[in-house]
C-alpha positions as CSV (number, residue, x, y, z in Angstrom):
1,X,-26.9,54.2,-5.7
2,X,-26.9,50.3,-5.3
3,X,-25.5,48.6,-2.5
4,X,-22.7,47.5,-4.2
5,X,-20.8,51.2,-4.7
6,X,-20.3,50.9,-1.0
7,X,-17.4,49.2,1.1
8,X,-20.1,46.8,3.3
9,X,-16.9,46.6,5.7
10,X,-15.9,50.3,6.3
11,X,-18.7,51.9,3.8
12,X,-16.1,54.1,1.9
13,X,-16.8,54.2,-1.8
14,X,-15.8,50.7,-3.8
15,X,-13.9,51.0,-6.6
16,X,-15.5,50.6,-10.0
17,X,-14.4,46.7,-11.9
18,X,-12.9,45.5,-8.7
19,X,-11.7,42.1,-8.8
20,X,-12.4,38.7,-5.9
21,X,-13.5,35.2,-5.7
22,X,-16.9,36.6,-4.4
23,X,-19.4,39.4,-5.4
24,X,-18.8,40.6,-1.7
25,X,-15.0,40.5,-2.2
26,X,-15.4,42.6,-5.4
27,X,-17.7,45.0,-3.0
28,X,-14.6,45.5,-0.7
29,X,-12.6,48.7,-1.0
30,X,-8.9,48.2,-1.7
31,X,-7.8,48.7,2.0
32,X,-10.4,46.1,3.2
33,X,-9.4,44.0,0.5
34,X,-6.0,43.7,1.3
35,X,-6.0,43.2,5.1
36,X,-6.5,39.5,4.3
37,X,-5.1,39.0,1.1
38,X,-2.6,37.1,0.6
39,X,-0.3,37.1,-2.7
40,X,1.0,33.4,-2.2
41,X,-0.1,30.5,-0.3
42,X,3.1,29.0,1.2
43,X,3.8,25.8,3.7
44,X,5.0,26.3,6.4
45,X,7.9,23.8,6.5
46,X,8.5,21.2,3.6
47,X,9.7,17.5,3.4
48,X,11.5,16.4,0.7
49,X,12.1,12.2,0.7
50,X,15.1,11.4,-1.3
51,X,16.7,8.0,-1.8
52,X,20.4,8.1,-0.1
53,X,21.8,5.9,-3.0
54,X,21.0,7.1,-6.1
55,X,18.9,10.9,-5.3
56,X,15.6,10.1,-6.6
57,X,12.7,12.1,-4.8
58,X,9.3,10.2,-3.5
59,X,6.2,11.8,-4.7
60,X,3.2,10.1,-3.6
61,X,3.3,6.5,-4.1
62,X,6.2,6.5,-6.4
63,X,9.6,6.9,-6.6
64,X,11.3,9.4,-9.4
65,X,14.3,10.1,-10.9
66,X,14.9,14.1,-11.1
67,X,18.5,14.4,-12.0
68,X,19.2,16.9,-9.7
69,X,23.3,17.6,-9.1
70,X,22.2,18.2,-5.5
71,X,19.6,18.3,-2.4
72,X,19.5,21.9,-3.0
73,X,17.8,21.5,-6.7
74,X,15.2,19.0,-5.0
75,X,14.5,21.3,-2.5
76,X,14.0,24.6,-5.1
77,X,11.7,21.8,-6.9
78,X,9.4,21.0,-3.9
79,X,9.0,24.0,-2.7
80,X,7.7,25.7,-5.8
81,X,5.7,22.9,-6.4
82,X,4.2,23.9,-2.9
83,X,3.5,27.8,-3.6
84,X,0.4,28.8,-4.3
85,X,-0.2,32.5,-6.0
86,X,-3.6,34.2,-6.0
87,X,-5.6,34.1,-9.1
88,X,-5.9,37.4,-9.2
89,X,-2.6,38.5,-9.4
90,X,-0.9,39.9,-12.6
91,X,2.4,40.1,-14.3
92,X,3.3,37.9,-11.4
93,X,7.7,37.3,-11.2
94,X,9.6,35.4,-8.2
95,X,12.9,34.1,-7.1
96,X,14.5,31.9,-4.4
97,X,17.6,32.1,-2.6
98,X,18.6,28.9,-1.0
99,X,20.3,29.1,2.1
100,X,21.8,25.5,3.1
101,X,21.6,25.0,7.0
102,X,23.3,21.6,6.9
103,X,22.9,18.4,4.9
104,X,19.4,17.7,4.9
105,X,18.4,21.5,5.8
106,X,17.8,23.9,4.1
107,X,16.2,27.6,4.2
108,X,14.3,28.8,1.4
109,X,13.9,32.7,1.1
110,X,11.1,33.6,-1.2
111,X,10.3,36.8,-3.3
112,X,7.3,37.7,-4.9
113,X,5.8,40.4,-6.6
114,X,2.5,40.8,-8.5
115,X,-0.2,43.2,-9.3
116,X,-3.4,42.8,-8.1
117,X,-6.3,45.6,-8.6
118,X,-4.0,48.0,-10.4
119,X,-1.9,47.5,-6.8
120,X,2.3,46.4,-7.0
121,X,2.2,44.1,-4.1
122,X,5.9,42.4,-2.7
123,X,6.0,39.3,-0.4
124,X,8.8,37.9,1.1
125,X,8.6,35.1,3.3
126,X,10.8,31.7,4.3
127,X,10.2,28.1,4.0
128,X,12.5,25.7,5.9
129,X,13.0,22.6,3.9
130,X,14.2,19.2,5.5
131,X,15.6,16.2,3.4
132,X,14.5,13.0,4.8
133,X,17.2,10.0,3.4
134,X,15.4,6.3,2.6
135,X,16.1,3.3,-0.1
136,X,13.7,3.6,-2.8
137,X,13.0,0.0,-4.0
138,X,14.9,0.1,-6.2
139,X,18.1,0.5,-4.9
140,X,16.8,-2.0,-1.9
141,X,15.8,-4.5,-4.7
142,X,19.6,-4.4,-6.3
143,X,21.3,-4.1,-2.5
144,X,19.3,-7.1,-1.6
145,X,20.4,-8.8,-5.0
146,X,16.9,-9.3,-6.5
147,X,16.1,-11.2,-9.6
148,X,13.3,-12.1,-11.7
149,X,15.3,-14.2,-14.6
150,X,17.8,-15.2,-15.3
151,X,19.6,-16.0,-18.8
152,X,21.6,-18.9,-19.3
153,X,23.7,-18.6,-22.4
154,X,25.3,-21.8,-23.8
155,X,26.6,-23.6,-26.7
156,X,25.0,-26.6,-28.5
157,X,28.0,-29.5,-28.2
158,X,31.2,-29.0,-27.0
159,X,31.8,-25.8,-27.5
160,X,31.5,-22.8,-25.1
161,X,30.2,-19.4,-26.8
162,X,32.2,-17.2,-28.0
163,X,33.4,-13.7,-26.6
164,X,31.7,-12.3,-29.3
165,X,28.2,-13.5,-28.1
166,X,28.8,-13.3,-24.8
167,X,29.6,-9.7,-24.9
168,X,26.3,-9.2,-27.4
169,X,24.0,-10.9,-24.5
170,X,25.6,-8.3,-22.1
171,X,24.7,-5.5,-24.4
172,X,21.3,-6.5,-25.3
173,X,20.5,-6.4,-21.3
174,X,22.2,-3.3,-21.2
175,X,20.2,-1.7,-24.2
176,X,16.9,-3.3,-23.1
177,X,16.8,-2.2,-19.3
178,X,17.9,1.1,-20.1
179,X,15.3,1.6,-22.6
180,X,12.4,0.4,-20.0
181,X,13.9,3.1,-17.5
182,X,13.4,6.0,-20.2
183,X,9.9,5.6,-20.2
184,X,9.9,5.3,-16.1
185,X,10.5,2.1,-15.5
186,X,12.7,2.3,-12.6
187,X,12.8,-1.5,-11.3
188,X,14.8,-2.6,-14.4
189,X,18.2,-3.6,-13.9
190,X,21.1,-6.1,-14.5
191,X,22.0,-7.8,-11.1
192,X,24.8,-9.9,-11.7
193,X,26.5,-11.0,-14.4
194,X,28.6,-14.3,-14.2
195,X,31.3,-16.1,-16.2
196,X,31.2,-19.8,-16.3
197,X,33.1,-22.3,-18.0
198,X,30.1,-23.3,-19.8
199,X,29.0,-20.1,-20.8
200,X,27.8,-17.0,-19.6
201,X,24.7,-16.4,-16.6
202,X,22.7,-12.7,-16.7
203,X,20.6,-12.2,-13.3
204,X,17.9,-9.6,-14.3
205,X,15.0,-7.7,-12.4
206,X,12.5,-8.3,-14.7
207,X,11.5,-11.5,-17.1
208,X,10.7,-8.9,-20.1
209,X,14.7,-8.3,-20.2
210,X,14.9,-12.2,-20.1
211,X,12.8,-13.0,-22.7
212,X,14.1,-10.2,-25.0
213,X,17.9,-11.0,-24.0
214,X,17.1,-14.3,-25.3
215,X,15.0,-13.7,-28.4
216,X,17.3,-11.0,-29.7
217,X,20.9,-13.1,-29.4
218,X,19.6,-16.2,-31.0
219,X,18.4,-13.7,-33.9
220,X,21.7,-13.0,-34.2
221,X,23.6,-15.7,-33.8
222,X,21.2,-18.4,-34.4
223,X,20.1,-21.6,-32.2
224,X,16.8,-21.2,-29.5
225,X,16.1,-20.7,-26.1
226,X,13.6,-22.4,-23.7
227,X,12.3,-21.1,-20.6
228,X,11.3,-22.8,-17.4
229,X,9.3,-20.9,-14.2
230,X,10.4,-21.6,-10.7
231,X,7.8,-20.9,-7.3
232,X,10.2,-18.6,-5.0
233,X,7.6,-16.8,-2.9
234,X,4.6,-15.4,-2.2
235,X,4.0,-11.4,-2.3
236,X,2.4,-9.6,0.3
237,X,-1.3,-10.4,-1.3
238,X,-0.3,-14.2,-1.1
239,X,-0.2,-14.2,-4.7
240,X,3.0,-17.0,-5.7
241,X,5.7,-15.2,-6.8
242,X,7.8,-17.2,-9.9
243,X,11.4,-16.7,-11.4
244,X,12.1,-17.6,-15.2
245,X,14.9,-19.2,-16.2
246,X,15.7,-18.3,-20.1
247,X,18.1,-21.4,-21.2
248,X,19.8,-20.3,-24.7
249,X,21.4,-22.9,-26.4
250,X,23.5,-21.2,-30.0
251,X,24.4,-23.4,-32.6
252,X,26.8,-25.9,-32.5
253,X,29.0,-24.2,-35.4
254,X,30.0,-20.0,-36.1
255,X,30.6,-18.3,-38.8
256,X,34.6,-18.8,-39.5
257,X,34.3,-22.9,-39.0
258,X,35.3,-25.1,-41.2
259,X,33.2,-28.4,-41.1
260,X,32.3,-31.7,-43.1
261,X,29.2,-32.7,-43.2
262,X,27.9,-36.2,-42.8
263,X,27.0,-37.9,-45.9
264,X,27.6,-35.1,-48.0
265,X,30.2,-35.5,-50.8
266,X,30.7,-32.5,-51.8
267,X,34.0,-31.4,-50.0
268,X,34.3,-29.3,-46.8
269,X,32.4,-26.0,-46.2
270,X,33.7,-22.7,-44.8
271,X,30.5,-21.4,-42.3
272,X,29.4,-18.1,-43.2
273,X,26.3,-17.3,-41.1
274,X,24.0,-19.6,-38.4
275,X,21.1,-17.4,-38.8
276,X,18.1,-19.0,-39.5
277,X,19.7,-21.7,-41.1
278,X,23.5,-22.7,-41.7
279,X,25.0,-21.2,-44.8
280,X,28.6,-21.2,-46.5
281,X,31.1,-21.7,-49.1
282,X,32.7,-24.8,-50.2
283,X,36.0,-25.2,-50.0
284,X,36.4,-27.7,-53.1
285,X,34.4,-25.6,-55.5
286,X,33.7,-22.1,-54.3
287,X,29.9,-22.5,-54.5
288,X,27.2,-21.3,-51.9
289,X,26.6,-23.8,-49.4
290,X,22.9,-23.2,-47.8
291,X,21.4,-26.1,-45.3
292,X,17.7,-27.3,-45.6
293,X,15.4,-25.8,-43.9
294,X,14.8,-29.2,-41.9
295,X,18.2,-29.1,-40.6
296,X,18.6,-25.3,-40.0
297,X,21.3,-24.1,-38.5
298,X,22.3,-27.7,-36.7
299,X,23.4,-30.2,-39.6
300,X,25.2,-33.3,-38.8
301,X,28.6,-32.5,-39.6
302,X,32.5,-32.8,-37.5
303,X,34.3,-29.7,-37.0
304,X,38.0,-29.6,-39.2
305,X,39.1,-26.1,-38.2
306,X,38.5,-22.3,-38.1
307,X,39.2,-19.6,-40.4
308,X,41.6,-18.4,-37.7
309,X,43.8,-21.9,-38.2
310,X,44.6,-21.3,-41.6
311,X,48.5,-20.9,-42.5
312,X,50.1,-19.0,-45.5
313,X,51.9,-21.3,-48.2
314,X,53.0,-20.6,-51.9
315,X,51.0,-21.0,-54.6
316,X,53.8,-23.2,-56.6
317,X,51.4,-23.8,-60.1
318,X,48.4,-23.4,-61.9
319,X,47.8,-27.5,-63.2
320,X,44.5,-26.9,-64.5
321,X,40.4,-25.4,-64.4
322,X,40.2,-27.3,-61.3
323,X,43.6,-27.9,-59.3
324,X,46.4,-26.2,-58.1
325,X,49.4,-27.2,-56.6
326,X,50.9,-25.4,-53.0
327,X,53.1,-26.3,-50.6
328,X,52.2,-28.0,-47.7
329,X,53.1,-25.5,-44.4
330,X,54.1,-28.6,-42.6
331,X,56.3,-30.4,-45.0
332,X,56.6,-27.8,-47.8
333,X,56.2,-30.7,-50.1
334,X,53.8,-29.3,-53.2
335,X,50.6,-30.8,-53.0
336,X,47.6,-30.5,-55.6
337,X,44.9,-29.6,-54.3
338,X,41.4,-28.0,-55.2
339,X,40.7,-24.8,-56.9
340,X,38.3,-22.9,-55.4
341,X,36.2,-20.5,-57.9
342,X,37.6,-17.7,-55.4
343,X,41.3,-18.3,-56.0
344,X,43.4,-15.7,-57.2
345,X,45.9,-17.8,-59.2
346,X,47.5,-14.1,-59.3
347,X,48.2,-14.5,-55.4
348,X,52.0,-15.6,-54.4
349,X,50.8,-16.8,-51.2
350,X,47.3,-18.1,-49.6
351,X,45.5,-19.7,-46.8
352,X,45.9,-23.0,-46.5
353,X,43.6,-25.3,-43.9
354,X,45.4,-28.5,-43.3
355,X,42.7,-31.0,-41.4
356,X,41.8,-34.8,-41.3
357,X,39.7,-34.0,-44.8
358,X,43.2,-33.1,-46.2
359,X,44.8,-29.4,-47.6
360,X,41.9,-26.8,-48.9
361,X,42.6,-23.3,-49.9
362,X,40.5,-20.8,-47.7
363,X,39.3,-17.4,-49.0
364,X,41.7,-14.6,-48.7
């Protein structure tokens, strides 16, 4: 008979297919076997680093957000993460029952049960968990009211921007840092937003949000940006640390203005869109109005009005193809004035702008 039908540790018969690591492990009868054997390999004590603010866990180098409801779920987390079972064992099934000590202690009793060489083993045993609180860098970065860019969003002329576009930039930053966190990006945040008379300021943590803040508003509303790198620092490797400045400047007119423009006979024009270039409607004729692309969305041209100014007056008469005649809401004297391809001569009232060009009929 060969060696290995023997138990080299108490020479009792070994049992036939007997598993281990080693061919002298698979000698060993079960009893020998399991004096040392261990079903799991368990810490002693575990530390869990969470950041006070807003619960993420350090692991490693790096900071993570887990979305635990409480220290109790990091601490079932870390600790399983820490168990070990042996390869060996089968149809393996465990549970834990958390017992909390106090708030950054906690007990975690273990179960476990397994089969190993044909054998239902149980293992109970208890790891104490601590929670250790820091600042990931996160929260230190938006505590100490760091910024990378920031986004300056103004008006060409005189005017301010509008709420509409100053509620847009807002939600672009919104949309863009939260997207960079979903795929782990944690340093991306808004740190300060600001109202000014001129406009609106966005502090951000990272010059990606700057840029794209910047790029996606003026695709929307028109105009261009321009950006401009400051020297702040140096970083811990003496490499110079910069901050970007993102100046937007939106067109000088929005859609619902009512302008003339500079050597242009052709009667006032009701601004429909900046994008890319200006376009409208004219107020004298009812025809598309679409500036060159060498002007774009900045031609030279006085503001009369806004959409929002009109007033309603009474259609009084029909005269002919191209005129009407309405009161005027100021003197309610009937004027003639223009007819507009989109007049409804079926309408008893309509909007009326009355400006230093004289009294055109808006679209309803």
């Amino acid at each position: 008979m060969s060696d290995a039908a023997f138990c080299p540790r108490c020479g009792d018969p070994a049992p036939e297919g007997a598993t281990g690591h080693t061919r002298r492990e698979r000698a060993l009868c079960n009893d020998c076997y399991f004096e040392d054997f261990e079903l799991v390999d368990a810490p002693e004590r575990v530390e869990v680093t969470v950041c006070a603010h807003c619960g993420a866990v350090e692991r490693g180098n790096r900071w993570e957000d887990v979305g635990a409801r409480d220290y109790t779920d990091v601490a079932i987390e870390s600790v399983s993460e820490a168990l070990g079972v042996h390869v060996e064992a089968e149809d393996v099934s465990w549970g834990v029952d958390p017992e909390q000590v106090d708030e950054t202690s906690i007990r975690m009793h273990c179960q476990f049960s397994g089969v190993v060489r044909g054998e239902p083993l149980v293992e109970e045993f208890t790891v104490p968990v601590k929670i250790a609180k820091q600042t990931c860098q996160r929260c230190g970065r938006i505590a100490g009211d760091y910024y990378a860019s920031v986004v300056q969003v103004r008006a060409v002329g005189e005017r301010t921007p509008t709420s509409e576009e100053t509620e847009r930039a807002r939600e672009i930053a919104e949309e863009i840092t939260e997207s960079m966190e979903a795929t782990g990006d944690r340093n991306a945040f808004v740190t300060e937003v600001a109202e000014k008379p001129e406009g609106l300021d966005l502090k951000l943590s990272d010059t990606k949000i700057g840029k794209n803040v910047a790029r996606k508003l003026t695709e929307e509303f028109g105009g261009g940006f321009s950006s401009s790198e400051t020297l702040v620092t140096e970083d811990e490797d003496g490499d110079e640390v910069y901050r970007v400045t993102f100046a937007i400047r939106l067109p000088e007119f929005v859609s619902g203005d009512v302008i003339d423009i500079e050597g242009d006979d052709g009667g006032p024009v009701l601004v429909r869109s900046v994008q890319g270039n200006l376009k409208g409607v004219r107020l004298t004729t009812g025809e598309a109005f679409e500036a060159t692309h060498e002007v774009g969305d900045a031609p030279d041209a006085r503001k009369l009005g806004t959409r929002d100014d009109a007033a309603e007056t009474t259609l009084v008469a029909v005269e002919d193809a191209n005129a009407v005649q309405v009161l005027d809401p100021e003197t309610y004297a009937s004027v003639t004035v223009a007819r507009p391809d989109y007049l409804d001569t079926d309408d008893a009232e309509v909007p009326v702008l009355k400006s230093r060009a004289g009294l055109h009929v808006l679209p309803s």
